[in-house]
N, C-alpha and C positions, 0 to 999 in steps of 0.2 A: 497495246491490247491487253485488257484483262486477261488472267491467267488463273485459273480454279486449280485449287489443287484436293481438289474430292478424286477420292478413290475410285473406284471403277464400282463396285456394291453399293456406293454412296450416289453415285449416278445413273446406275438403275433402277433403285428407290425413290428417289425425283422423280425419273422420266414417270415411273409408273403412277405417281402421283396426276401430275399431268394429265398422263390418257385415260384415269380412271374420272377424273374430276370432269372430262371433256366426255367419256362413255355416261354419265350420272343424267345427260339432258339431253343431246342429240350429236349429228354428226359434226366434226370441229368446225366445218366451211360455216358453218350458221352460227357457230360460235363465236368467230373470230372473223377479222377483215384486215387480211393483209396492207390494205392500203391504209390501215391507221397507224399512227404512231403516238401514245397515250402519253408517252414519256417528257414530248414537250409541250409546251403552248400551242396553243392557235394561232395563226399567224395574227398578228397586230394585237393581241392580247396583252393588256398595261396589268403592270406589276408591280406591285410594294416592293419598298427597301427592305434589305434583308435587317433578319432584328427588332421590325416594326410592326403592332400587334394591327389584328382589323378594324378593332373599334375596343374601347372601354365603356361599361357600364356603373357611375355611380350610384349608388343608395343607401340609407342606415343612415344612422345617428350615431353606434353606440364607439366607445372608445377605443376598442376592441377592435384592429383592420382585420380583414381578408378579402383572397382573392380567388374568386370564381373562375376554373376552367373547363370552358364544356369541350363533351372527345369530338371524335372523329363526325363532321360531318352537321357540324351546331354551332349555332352563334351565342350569344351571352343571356339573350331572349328565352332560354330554356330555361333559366335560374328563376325568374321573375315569380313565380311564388315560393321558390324559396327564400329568395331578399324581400319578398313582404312578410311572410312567417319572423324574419329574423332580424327587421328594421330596428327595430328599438333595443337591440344588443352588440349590433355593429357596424359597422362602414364596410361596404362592401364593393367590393370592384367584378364585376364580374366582363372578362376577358370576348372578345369573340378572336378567335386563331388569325391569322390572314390567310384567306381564302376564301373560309365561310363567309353565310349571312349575306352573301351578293359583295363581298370586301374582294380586291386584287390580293392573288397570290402573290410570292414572292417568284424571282427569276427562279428556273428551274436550273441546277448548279451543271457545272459542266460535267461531262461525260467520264473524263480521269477520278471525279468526285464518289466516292463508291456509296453505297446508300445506308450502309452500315456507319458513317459520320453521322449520319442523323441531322443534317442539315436543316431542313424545316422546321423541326420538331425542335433543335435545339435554338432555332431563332424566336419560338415561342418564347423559351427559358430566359434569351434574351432582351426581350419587349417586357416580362416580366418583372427581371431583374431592374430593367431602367425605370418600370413604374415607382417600383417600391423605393430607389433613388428619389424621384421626380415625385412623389408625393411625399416625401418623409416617411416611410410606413415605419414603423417598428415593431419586427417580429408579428409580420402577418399571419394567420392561418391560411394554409392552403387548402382551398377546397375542389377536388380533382374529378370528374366524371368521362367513364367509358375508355375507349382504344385513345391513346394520342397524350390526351391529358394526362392519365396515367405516367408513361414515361417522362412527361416535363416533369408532373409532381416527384416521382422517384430522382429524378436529375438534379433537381432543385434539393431536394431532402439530401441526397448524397455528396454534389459538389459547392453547396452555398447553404450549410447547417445555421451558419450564426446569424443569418438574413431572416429567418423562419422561425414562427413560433411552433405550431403545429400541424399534420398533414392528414388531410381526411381523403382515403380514393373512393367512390361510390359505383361498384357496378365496373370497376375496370380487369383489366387482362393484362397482367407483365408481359407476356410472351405469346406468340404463334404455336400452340400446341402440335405437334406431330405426332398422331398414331404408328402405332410399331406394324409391319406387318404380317397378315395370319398365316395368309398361302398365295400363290399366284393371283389370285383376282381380288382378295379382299383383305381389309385390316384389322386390325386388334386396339380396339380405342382402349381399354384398359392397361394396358401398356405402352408407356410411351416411349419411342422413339427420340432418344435423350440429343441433342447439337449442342456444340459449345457456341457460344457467339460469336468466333468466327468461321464456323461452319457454317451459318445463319445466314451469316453477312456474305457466303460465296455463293448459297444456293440463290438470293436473289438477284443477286449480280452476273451468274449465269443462268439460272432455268427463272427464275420465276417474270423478274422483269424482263427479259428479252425473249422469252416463248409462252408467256401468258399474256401478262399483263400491258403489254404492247402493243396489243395488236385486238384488243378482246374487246368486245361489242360493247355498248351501253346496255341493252339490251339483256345480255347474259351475265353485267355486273350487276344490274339491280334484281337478278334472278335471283341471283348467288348470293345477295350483301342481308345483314342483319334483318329481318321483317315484322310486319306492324306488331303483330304480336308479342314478336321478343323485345320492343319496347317498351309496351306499356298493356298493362290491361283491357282497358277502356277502347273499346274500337275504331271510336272516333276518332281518339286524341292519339292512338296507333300511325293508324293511316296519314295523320298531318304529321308524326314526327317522321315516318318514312319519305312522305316528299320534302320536308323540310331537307332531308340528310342527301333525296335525289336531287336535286336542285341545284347540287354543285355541281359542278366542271366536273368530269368524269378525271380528267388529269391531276387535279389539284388533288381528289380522293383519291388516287392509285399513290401519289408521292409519298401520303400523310400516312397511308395502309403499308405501301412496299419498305417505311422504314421501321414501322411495329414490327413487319415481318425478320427486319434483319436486326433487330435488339433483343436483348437476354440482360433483362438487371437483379436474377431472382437470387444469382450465387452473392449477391453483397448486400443482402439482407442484411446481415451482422454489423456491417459495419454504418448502419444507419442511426445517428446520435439524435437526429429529431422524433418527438412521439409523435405516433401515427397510428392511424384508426385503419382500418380496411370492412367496408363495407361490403357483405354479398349479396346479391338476391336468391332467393330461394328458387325461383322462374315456378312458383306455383300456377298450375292447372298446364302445364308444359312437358312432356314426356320425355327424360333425359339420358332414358337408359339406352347405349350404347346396343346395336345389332349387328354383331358384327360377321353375322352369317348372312347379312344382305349381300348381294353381288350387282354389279353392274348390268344393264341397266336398270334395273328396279330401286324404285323412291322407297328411299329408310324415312318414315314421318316421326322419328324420333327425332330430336333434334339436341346431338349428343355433342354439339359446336359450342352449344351453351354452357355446358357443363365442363366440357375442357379449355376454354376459351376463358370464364370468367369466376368459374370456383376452384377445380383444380388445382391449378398453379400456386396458388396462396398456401398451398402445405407445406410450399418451402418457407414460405414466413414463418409461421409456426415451427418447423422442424430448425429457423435458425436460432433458437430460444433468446431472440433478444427481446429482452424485456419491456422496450420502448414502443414493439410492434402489436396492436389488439389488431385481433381477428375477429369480426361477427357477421352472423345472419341474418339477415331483416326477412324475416317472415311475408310472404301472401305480396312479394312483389319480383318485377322484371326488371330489365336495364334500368327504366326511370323509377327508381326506386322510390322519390319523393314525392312522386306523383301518386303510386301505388297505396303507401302506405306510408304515406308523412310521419302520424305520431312516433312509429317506431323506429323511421329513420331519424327523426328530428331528436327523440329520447339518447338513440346512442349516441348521439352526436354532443348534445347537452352534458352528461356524463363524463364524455370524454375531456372535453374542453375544461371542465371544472376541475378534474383533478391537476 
C-alpha cells in the first residue's frame, strides 16, 4: 500500500482544496460517481505499445528537421497551418501523443507504478527519441505546445541535450500552480503555496487521484477543463478546439493531466544546455486578476488559472539567469497563440532560430 508521508497541515490543505473545488459547483453526489473508476481502461479497450507514438505527421522541404508536439488533449492536426506557414524552411514532423486524435492509449501502468514516474508522458519522449533515430534527424528543433508537451520538451531538453537542436514551448505550464491559503474558506492566488516534487508526486498519489479524479463525472471534467475561450479567440475555431480536446477518453486525459499534476522541472532551469525560447500568451480581452475574497459558492469569472498555470511559473526561468533560456510575450493571443497572432508568434520564433 502507498504510504504518504504529508504532514497533518499538509493534509488539511489538500483536503480543503478538494471540498472547496467540489463547494465552487454543486453538491459532490452530482459531482462524482462512485461507481466510476477513471484510473483504468474500459473493459476491452486496445492499447498501444508503450514507447509508441499515435501517429506522425510529415511536411516541409527545408533542411532544417523539427518536431511538432501538440499538449494535452490534440493530435498533430493542430500544427497544420503552422507547417504550411513554415514548408519551405523545414521538415516537419509533427507528433499526435498516443491516445489523442481517436489513436489507442498505452496500457495504463500498474498500480505499485506511482504517477510521479511519468510514464505516459515519458513514452512520448520515447516515440520521439526513436523517430529522430529512425529518421536520421540531426539536431531537430523541438517545437512544444500546452500541458503534457511541455514536460516531454523540458525532458528532452534536460536528459537528451546532444539529440536537440533547439526548444520552442508555446502557451505551456511547467507545473500545477497551488494557491497559498487566506483564511478558512478562501485562497491567496498571489501567493503561492511552494511543493517540492515529491510532495507533488504524494498529493496525487493520495488525494488527488484516488478522491478526485477517480471517481469525477465527464460531466464536471469538462466543466472544469480549459474553455473555448482560453483557447483561442475566434469562437468558432474555440468551440472545435474544445471538442477536439472533449473527444478523448476521459481516462486517457486524467493519466496525461494527473502526471502534470505530480511533475516540478522548474528547479533545473539551470542546468538546461539546450537554447530555448518560451512563448506566453498575453490571454488578451481575458480577466486575470486573482479575487481572492471570493468565497464559495459564488463564481470568481476571473479566470486567474491562466495566469498562474501558464505565465507565472516561467519567473523561474528568468530568475535561473541561464542564458540559454528567452523568455517572451506574444501579444493579443490565448493558448493557440499561432492561430491568434501568427506574425508575432512566427517573428519570435524566426529570431530565435537564427541566432
Amino acid at each position: 500500500m502507498y504510504k504518504s508521508s504529508l504532514n497533518t497541515t499538509e493534509t488539511i490543505f489538500i483536503l480543503s482544496i478538494l471540498i472547496i473545488q467540489v463547494q465552487t459547483v454543486t453538491a459532490q453526489t452530482s459531482l462524482q460517481d462512485s461507481t466510476l473508476n477513471n484510473l483504468i481502461h474500459p473493459a476491452g479497450y486496445i492499447t498501444s505499445k508503450p514507447g509508441e507514438l499515435g501517429g506522425v505527421k510529415m511536411s516541409g522541404s527545408g533542411k532544417q528537421s523539427m518536431i511538432l508536439i501538440p499538449g494535452l488533449g490534440f493530435s498533430a492536426e493542430v500544427f497544420d497551418d503552422f507547417a504550411k506557414a513554415h514548408e519551405s524552411n523545414y521538415t516537419m514532423y509533427a507528433i499526435t501523443p498516443a491516445g489523442f486524435g481517436g489513436t489507442p492509449a498505452p496500457s495504463m501502468p500498474d498500480t505499485s507504478v506511482k504517477y510521479s514516474e511519468l510514464t505516459w508522458t515519458n513514452g512520448i519522449v520515447t516515440g520521439i527519441l526513436n523517430l529522430i533515430e529512425k529518421e536520421h534527424l540531426n539536431k531537430p528543433i523541438i517545437v512544444a505546445h500546452f500541458v503534457t508537451a511541455t514536460q516531454v520538451a523540458l525532458n528532452l531538453a534536460l536528459n537528451y541535450p546532444e539529440k536537440l537542436g533547439k526548444v520552442i514551448i508555446m502557451s505551456g505550464s511547467p507545473y500545477r500552480y497551488y494557491a497559498s491559503r487566506k483564511n478558512a474558506t478562501t485562497f491567496d492566488w498571489d501567493v503561492e503555496n511552494i511543493l517540492t516534487p515529491q510532495k507533488r508526486g504524494e498529493l496525487v498519489q493520495a488525494f488527488w487521484a484516488p478522491k478526485w479524479f477517480k471517481t469525477v463525472t465527464k460531466k464536471t471534467w469538462d466543466d472544469n477543463m480549459w474553455t473555448p475561450t482560453d483557447y483561442c479567440q475566434d469562437s468558432v475555431t474555440g468551440k472545435h478546439l474544445y471538442k477536439t480536446s472533449a473527444d478523448v477518453p476521459l481516462q486517457v486525459m486524467i493519466r496525461y493531466l494527473i502526471e502534470w499534476m505530480a511533475d516540478d522541472p522548474s528547479k533545473r532551469y539551470k542546468d538546461i544546455t539546450v537554447p530555448t525560447l518560451i512563448l506566453i500568451p498575453d490571454f488578451s480581452g481575458i480577466s486575470l486578476t486573482p479575487d481572492s475574497s471570493i468565497t464559495a459558492p459564488t463564481v470568481n469569472n476571473s479566470k486567474q488559472y491562466l495566469k498562474y498555470f501558464h505565465q507565472y511559473p516561467w519567473k523561474y526561468a528568468k530568475e535561473s539567469r541561464n542564458e540559454l533560456l528567452q523568455v517572451h510575450t506574444v501579444p493579443n493571443t490565448r493558448l493557440f497563440m499561432w492561430y491568434d497572432n501568427p506574425t508575432a508568434a512566427y517573428s519570435l520564433i524566426k529570431d530565435f532560430i537564427k541566432k
